[in-house]
Residue frames relative to the residue before (quaternion, step in Angstrom):
aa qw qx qy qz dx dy dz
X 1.0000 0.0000 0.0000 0.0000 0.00 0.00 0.00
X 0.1069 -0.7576 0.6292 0.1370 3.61 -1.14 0.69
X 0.7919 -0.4993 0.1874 0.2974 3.13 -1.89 0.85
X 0.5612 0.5983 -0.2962 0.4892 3.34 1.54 -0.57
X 0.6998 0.4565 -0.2440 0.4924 3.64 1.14 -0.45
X 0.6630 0.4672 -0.2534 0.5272 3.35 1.21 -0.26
X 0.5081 0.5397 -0.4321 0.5136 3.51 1.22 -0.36
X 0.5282 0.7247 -0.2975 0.3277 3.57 0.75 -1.08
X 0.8794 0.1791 -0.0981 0.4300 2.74 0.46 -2.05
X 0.3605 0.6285 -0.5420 0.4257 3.85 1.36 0.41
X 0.4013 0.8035 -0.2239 0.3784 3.28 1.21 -1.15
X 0.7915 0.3300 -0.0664 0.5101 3.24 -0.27 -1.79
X 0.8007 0.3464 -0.2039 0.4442 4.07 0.30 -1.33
X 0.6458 0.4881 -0.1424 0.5696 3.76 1.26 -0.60
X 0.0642 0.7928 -0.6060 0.0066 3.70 0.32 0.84
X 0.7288 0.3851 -0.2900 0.4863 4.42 1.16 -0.42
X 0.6767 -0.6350 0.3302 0.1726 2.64 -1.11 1.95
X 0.5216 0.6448 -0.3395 0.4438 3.76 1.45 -0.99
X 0.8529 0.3815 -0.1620 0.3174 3.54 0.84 -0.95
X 0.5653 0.5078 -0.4127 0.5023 3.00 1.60 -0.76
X 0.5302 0.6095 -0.3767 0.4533 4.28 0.86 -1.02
X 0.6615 0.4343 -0.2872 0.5398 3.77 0.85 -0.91
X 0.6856 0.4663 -0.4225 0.3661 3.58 0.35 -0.57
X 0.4913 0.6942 -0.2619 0.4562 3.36 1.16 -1.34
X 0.8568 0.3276 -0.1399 0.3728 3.47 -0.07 -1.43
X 0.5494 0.5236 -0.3994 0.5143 3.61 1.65 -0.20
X 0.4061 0.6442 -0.4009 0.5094 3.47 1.57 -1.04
X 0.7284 0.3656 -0.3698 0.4462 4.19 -0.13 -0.74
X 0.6768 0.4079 -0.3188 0.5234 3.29 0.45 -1.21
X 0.5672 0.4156 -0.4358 0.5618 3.96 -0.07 -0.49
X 0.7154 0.4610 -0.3698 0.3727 3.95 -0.03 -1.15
X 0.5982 0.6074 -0.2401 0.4643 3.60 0.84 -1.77
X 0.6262 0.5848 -0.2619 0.4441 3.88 0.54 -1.53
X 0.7765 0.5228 -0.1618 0.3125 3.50 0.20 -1.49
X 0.6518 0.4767 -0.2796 0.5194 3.00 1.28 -1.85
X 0.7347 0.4682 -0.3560 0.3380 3.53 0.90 -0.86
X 0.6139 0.6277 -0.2233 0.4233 3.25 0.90 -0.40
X 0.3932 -0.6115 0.5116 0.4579 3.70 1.50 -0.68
X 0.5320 0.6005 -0.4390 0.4046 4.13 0.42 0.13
X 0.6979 -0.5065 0.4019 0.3079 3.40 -1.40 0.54
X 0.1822 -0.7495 0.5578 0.3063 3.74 0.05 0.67
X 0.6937 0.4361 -0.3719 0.4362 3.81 0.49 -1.02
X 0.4554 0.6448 -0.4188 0.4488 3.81 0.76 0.00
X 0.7938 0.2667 -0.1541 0.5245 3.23 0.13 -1.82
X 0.5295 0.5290 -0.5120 0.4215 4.07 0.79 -0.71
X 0.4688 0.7373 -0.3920 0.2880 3.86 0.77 -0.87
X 0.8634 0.2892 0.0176 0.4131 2.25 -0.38 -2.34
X 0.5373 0.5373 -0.3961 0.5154 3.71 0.83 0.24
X 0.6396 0.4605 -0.3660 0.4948 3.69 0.86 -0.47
X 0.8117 0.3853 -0.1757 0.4023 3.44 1.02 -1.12
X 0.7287 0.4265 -0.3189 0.4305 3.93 1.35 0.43
């Protein structure tokens, strides 16, 4: 799955702006973590968009 598909499906299940802005911004912090860590940023950005 790519990030463009996962926006989508935050999209579709997430209809308040409060959450979809919250998902996003954990997305960085999840992204930021990883890269620092040696981990897949587009992985962890993901799977943060999609739980």
């Amino acid at each position: 799955m790519d990030r463009e598909k996962a926006i989508k499906l935050l999209k579709k299940y997430n209809k308040e702006e409060f959450h979809i802005r919250h998902a996003i911004t954990v997305e960085q912090v999840m992204r930021y973590f990883a890269k620092e860590l040696g981990y897949d940023e587009d992985f962890w950005g993901i799977v943060r968009i999609i739980t």
